[in-house]
VOPAGU-2260 file (C-alpha; in pm, 1 decimal, decimal comma):
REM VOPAGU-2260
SITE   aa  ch    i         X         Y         Z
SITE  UNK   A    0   11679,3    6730,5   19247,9
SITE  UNK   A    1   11536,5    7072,5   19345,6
SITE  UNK   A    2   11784,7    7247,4   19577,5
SITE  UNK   A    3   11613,9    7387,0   19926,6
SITE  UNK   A    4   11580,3    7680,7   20013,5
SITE  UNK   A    5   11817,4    7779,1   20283,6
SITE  UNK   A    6   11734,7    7964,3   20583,6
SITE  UNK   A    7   11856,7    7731,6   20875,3
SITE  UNK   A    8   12187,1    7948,8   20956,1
SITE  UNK   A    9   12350,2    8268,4   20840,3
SITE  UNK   A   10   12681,4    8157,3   20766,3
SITE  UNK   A   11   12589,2    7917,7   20483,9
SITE  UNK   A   12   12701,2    8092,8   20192,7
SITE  UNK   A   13   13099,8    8232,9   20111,7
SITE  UNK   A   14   13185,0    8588,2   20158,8
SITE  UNK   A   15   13067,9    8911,2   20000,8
SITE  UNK   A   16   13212,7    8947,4   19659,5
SITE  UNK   A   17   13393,1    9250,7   19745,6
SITE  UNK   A   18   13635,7    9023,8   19983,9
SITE  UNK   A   19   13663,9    8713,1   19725,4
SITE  UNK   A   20   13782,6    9007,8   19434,1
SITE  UNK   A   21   14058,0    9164,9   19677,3
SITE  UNK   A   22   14192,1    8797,0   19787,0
SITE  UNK   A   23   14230,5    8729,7   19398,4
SITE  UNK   A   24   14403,0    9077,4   19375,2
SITE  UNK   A   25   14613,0    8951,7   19638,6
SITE  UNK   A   26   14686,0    8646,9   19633,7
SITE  UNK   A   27   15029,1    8628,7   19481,0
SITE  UNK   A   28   15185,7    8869,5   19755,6
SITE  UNK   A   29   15442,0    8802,0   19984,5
SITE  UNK   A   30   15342,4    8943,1   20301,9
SITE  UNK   A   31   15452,7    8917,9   20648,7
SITE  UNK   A   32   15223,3    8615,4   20920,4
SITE  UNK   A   33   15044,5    8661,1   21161,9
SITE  UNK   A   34   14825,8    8957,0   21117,0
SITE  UNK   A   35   15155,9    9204,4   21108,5
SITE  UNK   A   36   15141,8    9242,3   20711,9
SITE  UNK   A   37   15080,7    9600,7   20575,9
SITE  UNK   A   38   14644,5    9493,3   20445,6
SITE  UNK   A   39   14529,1    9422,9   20815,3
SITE  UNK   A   40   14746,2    9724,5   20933,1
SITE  UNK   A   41   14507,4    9896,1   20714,9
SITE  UNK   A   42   14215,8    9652,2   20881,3
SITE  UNK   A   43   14302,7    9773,3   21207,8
SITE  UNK   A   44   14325,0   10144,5   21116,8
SITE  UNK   A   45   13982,6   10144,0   20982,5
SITE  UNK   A   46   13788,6    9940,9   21244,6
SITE  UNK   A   47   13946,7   10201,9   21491,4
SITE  UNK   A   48   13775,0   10479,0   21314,2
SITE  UNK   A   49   13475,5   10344,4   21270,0
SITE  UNK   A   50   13473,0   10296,6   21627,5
SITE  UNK   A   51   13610,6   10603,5   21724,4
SITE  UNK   A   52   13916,4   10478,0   21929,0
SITE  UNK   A   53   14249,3   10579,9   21809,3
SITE  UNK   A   54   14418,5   10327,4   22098,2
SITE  UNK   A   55   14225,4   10060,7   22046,7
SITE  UNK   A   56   14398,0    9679,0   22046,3
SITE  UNK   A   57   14229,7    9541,1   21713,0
SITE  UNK   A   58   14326,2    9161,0   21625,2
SITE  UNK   A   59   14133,7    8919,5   21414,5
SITE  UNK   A   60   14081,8    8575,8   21537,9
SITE  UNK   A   61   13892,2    8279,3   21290,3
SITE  UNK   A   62   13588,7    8192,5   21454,4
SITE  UNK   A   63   13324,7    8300,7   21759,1
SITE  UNK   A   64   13387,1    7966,5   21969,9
SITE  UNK   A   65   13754,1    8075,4   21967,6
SITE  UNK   A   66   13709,1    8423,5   22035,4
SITE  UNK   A   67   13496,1    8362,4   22330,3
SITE  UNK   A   68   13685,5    8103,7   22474,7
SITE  UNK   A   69   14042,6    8343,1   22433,3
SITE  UNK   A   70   13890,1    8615,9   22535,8
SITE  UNK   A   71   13714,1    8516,0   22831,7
SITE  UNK   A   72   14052,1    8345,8   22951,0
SITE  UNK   A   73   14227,0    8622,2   22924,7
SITE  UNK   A   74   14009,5    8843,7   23091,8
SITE  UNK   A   75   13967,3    8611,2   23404,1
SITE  UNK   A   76   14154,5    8499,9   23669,1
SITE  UNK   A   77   14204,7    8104,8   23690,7
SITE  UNK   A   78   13950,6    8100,6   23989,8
SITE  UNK   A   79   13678,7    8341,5   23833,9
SITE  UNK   A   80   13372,5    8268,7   23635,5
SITE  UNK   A   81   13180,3    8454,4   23377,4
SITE  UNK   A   82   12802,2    8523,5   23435,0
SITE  UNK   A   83   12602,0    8469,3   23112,5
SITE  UNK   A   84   12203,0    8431,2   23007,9
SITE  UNK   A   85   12103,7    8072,4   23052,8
SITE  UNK   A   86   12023,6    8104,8   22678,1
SITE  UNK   A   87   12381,1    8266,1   22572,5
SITE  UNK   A   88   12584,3    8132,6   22325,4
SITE  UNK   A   89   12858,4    8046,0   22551,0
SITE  UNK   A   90   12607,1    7857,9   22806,1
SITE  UNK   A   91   12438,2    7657,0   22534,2
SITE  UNK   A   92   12573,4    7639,9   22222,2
SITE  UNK   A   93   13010,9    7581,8   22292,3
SITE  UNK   A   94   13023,5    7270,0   22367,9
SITE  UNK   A   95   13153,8    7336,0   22649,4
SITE  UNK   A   96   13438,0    7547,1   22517,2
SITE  UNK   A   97   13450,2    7826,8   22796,1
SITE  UNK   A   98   13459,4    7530,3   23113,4
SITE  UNK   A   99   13744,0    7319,2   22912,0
SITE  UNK   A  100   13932,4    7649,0   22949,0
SITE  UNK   A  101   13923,6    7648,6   23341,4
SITE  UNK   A  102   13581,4    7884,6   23352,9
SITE  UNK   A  103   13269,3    7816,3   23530,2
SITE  UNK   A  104   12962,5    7956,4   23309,7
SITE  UNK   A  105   12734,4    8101,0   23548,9
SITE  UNK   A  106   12389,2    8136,6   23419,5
SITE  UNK   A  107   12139,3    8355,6   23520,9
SITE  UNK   A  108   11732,5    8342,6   23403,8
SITE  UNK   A  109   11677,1    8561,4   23074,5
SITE  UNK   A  110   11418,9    8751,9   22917,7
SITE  UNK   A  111   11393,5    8676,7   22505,9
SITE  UNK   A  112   11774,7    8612,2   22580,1
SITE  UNK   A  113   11842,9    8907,6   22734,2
SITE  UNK   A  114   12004,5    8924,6   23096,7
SITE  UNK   A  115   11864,1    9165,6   23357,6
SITE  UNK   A  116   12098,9    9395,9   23511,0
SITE  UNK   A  117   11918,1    9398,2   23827,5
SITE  UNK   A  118   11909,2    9019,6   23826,7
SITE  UNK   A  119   12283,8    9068,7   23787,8
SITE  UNK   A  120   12336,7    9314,1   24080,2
SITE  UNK   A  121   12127,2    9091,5   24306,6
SITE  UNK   A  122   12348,0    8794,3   24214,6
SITE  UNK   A  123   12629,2    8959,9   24301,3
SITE  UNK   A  124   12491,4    9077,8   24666,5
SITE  UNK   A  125   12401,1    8764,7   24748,5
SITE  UNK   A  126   12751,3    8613,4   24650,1
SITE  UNK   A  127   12926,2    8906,5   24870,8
SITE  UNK   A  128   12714,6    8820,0   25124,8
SITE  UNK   A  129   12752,1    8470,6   25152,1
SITE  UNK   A  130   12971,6    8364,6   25427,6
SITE  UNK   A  131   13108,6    8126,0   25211,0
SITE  UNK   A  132   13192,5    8292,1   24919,4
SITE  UNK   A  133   13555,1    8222,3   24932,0
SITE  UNK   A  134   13448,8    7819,2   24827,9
SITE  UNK   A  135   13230,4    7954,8   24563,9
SITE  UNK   A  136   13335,8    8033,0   24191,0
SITE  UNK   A  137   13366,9    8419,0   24190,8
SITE  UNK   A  138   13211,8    8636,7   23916,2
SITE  UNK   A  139   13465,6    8822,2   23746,6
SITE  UNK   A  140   13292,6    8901,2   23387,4
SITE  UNK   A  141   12919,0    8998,7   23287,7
SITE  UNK   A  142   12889,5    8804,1   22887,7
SITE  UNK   A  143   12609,4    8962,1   22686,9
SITE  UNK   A  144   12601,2    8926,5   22283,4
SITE  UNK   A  145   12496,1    9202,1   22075,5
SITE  UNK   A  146   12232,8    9076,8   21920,1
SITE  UNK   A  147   12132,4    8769,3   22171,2
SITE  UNK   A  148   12032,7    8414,8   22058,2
SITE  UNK   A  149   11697,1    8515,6   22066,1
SITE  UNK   A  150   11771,4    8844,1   21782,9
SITE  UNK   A  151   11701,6    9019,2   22027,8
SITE  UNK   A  152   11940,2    9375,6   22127,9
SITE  UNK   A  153   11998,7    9543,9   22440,8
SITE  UNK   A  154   11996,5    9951,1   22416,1
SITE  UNK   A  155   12277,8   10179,5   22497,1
SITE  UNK   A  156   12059,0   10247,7   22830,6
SITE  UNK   A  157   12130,9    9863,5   22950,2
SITE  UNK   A  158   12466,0    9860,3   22846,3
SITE  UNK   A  159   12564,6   10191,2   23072,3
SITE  UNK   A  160   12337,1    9985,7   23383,3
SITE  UNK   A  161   12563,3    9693,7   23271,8
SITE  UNK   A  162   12898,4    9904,3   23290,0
SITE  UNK   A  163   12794,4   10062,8   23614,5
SITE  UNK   A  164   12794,6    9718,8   23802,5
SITE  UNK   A  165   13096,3    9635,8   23617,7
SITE  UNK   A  166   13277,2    9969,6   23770,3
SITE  UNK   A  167   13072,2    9858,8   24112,3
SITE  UNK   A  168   13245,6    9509,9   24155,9
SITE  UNK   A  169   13517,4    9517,2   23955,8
SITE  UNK   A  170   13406,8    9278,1   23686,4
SITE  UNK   A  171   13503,0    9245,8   23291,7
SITE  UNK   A  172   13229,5    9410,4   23046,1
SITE  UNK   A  173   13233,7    9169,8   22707,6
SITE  UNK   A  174   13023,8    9146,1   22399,9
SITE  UNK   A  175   12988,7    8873,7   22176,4
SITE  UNK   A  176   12919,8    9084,9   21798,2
SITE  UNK   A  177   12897,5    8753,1   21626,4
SITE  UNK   A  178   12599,0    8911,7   21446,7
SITE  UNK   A  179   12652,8    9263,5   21561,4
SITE  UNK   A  180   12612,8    9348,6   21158,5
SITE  UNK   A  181   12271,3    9254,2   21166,1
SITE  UNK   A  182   12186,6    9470,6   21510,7
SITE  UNK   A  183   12348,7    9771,7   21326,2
SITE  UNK   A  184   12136,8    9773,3   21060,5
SITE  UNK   A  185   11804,5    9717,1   21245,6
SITE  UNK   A  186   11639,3    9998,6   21286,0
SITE  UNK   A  187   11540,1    9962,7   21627,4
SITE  UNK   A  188   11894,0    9961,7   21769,6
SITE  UNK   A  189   12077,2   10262,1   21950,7
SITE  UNK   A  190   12396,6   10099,6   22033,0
SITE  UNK   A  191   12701,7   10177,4   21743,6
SITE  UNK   A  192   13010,1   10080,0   21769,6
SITE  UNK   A  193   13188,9   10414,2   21972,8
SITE  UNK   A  194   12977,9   10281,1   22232,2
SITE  UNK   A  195   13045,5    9927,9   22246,7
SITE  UNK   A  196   13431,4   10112,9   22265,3
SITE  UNK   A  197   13298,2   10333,9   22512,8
SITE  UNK   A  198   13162,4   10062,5   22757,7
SITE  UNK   A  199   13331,5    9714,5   22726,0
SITE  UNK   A  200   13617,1    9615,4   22818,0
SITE  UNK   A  201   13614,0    9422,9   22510,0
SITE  UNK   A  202   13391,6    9291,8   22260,2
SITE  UNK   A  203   13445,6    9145,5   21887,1
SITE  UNK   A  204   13294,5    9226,3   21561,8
SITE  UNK   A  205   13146,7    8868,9   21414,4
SITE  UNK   A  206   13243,4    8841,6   21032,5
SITE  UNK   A  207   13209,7    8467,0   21002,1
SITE  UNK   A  208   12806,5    8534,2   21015,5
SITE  UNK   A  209   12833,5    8866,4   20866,0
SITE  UNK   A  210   12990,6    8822,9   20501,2
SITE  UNK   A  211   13327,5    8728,1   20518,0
SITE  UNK   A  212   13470,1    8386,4   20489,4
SITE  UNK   A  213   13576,0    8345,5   20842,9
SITE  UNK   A  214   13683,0    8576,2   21116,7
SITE  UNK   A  215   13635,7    8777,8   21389,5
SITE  UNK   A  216   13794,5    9132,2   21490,9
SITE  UNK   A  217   13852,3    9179,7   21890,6
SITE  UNK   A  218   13906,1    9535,9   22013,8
SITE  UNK   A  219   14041,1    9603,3   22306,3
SITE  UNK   A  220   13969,1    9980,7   22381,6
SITE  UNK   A  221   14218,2   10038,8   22642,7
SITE  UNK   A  222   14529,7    9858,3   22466,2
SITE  UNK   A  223   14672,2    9792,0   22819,8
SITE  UNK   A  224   14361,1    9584,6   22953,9
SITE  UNK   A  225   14561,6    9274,6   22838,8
SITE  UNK   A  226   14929,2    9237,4   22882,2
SITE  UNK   A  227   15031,3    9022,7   22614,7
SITE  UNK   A  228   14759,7    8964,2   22475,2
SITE  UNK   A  229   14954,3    8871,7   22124,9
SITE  UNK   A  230   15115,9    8577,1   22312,5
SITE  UNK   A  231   14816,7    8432,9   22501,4
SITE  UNK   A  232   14632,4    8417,3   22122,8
SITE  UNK   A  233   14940,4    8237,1   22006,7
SITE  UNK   A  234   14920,6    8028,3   22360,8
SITE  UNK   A  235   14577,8    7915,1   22266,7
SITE  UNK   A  236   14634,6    7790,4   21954,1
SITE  UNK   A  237   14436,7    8097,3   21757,0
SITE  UNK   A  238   14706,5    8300,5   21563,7
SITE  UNK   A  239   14648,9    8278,3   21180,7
SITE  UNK   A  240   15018,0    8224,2   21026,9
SITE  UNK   A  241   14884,3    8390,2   20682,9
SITE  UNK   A  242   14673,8    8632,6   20885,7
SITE  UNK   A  243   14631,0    8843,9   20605,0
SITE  UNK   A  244   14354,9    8648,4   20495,2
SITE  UNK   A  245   14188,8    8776,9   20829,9
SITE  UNK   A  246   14350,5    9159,7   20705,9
SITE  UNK   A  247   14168,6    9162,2   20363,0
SITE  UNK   A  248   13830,9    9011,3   20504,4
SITE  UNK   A  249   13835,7    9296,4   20770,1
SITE  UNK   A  250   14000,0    9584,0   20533,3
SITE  UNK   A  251   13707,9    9554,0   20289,8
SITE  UNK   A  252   13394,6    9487,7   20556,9
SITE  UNK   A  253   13520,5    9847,1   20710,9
SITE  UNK   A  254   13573,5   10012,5   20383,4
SITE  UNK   A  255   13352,3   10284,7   20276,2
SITE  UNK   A  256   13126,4   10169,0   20525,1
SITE  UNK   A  257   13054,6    9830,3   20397,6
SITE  UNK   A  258   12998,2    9632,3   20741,8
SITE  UNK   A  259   12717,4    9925,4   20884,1
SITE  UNK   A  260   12570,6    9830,4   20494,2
SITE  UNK   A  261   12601,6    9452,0   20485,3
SITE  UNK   A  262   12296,5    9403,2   20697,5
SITE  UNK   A  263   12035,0    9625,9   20546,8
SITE  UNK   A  264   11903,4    9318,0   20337,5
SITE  UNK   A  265   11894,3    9097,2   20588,3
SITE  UNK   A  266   11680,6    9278,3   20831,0
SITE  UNK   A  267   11417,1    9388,6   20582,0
SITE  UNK   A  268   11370,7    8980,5   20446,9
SITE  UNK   A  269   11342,2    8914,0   20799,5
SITE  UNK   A  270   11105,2    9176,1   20794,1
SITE  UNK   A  271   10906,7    9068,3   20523,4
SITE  UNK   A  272   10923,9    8693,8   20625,9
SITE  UNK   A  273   10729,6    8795,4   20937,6
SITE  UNK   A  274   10463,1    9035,4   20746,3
SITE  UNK   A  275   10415,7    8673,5   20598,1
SITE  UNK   A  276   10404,0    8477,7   20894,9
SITE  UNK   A  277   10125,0    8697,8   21047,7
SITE  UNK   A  278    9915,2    8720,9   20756,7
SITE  UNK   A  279    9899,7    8356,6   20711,7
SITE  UNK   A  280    9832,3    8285,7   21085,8
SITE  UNK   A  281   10147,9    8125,2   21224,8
SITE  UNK   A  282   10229,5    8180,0   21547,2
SITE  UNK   A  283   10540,0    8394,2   21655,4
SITE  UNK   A  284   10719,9    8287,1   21938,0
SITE  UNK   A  285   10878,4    8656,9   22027,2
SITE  UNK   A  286   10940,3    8974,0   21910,3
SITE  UNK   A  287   11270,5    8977,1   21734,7
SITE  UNK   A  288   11387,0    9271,0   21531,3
SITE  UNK   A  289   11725,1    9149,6   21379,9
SITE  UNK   A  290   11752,6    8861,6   21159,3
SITE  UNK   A  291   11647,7    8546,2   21347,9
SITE  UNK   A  292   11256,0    8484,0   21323,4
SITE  UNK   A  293   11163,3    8202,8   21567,2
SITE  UNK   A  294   10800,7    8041,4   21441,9
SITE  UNK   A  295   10540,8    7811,5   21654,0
SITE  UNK   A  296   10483,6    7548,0   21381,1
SITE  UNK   A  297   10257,7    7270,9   21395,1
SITE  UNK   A  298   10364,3    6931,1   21301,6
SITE  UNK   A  299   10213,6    6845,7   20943,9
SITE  UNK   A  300   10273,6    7199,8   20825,5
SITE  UNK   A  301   10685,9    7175,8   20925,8
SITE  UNK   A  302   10688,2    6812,4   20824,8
SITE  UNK   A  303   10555,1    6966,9   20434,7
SITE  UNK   A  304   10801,6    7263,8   20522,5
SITE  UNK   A  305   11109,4    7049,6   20568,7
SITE  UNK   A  306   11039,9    6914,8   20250,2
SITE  UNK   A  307   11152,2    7255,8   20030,5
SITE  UNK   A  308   11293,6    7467,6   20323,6
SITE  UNK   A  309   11618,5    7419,3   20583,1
SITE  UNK   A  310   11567,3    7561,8   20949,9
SITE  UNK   A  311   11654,3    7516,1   21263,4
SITE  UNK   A  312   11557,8    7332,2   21540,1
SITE  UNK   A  313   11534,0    7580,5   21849,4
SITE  UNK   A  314   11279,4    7363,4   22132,8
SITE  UNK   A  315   10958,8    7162,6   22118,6
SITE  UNK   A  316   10655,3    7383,9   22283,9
SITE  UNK   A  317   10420,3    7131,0   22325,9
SITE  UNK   A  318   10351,5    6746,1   22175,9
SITE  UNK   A  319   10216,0    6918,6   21904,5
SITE  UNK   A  320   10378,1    7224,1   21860,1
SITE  UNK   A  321   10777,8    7319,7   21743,9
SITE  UNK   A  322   10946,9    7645,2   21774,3
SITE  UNK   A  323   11202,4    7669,8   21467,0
SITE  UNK   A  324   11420,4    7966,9   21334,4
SITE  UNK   A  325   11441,3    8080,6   21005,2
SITE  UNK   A  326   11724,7    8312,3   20946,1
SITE  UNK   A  327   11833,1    8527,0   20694,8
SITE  UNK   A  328   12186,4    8671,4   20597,0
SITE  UNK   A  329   12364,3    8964,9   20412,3
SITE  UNK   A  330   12303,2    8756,9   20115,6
SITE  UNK   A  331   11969,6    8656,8   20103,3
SITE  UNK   A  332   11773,8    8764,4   19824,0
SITE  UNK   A  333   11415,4    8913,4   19736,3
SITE  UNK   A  334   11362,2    8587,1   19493,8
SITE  UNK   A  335   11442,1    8330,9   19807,2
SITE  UNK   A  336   11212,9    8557,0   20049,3
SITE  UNK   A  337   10908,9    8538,3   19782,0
SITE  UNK   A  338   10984,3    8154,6   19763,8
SITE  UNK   A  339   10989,5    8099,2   20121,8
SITE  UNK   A  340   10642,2    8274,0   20152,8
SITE  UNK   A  341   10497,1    8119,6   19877,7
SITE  UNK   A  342   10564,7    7773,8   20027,3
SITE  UNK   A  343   10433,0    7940,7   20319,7
């Protein structure tokens, strides 16, 4: 039986060849746990060049639901909440991962996924100015992802209106990269990583989706922002014992420049996939510039698509109508982009 094409998710396939090579190279070593062994020493060294901070807390973590949900624990206070889109990853798509950890999510409308940072700041008044405040849940942390649910990315411009509420009311600045590959390499973005380090408090740079195995890197730009922060991942349940297999995923993405690379093919199928979609007269639901192309599809034509294609789900738009996202990742190739047009 025919195999489908895939374009449902972009962490279906392994890891970039580069990282499968060096864990073959290295797999007979003896090596200290825990992420202290000399290969993610080198991880650590190279993410904080490539993001310009010399002080910079790196550690790598396996997954986005666990980053999130460590992360935003450690950043809060037991009675503070974390103010997200009503789209975000953590208010939809966690199961509810961050409110099993103590945390209210408190969602706030969006626009193509992306929060407003006036709709922020006038959140934020109004909770000041409530009388009863004190029986509310308070806002301690403003969670944006880099690129949102929707593909779409917020510009350096937003980020500094972001930071400057953050500074305002004392509140945690934290970015969810779990596809931040993809938002470097799209040509529309103006946010690199020496300014994520420049204006969060702390954010994570998604390999899982982005060609490794499995993992995440967290940086912490100010290494104090955390006081034992190496416990509370061990407290949670999230420290690797043979973290090197973290180390070499991260020591390759961030050599020679791989990870700023990884996307480039990615973004221009997505690309091409929409060329497609508009010359054949689907309907786009949004403008999305990363890799996440969300499509208005009627019902015959997706029930002949889900025949030779996998996609996702995203929200039924009317009783005739589905919105579905295709997706395509670091590995995707100009042969599977042709064939998904074709069928097209």
């Amino acid at each position: 039986m025919d195999e489908k094409l895939s374009f449902g998710s972009d962490y279906t396939k392994g890891a970039h060849p580069q990282i499968l090579q060096r864990m073959v190279q290295t797999n007979m070593m003896d090596t200290p746990g825990y992420g202290l062994d000399e290969i993610s020493g080198s991880a650590r060294r190279r993410i904080r060049e490539a993001c310009a901070c010399e002080r910079a807390t790196v550690e790598f973590l396996v997954g986005g639901t666990q980053t999130n949900a460590v992360m935003i624990d450690a950043l809060l206070q037991s009675y503070q909440g974390v103010i997200a889109a009503m789209t975000g990853h953590i208010s939809v798509h966690e199961a509810g991962a961050i409110e099993a950890g103590g945390h209210k999510v408190l969602v706030l409308p969006h626009q193509c996924g992306k929060l407003s940072a006036d709709d922020v700041k006038k959140y934020l008044e109004d909770y000041h100015n409530d009388a009863n405040h004190e029986h509310m849940v308070m806002p301690g942390m403003i969670y944006l992802s880099q690129p949102t649910e929707y593909g779409t990315l917020y510009t350096k411009k937003e980020l500094q209106a972001f930071r400057k509420i953050c500074d305002a009311y004392g509140l945690s600045l934290y970015v969810d990269g779990a596809r931040l590959a993809y938002a470097l390499a799209c040509p529309e973005n103006d946010v690199m990583l020496p300014d994520l380090a420049g204006l969060c408090d702390a954010f994570y740079i998604g390999g899982t989706k982005c060609g490794a195995l499995f993992g995440e890197a967290v940086v912490l730009p100010d290494p104090g922002r955390i006081p034992g922060f190496f416990t509370i991942i061990k407290q949670h349940g999230a420290l690797l014992a043979k973290g090197r297999l973290l180390g070499i995923q991260f020591d390759e993405l961030f050599r020679d420049g791989l990870y700023m690379r990884i996307g480039r093919s990615a973004i221009e199928g997505a690309e091409a996939i929409r060329k497609a979609l508009s010359e054949k007269g689907y309907r786009q639901c949004f403008g999305s510039p990363t890799n996440q192309i969300f499509c208005i599809m009627e019902k015959d034509a997706l029930k002949a698509l889900e025949e030779k294609v996998e996609y996702s789900f995203w929200e039924k738009y009317d009783d005739a109508h589905t919105v579905i996202r295709l997706a395509t990742d670091w590995g995707t190739t100009e042969e599977e982009i042709k064939a998904l047009t074709d069928i097209l």
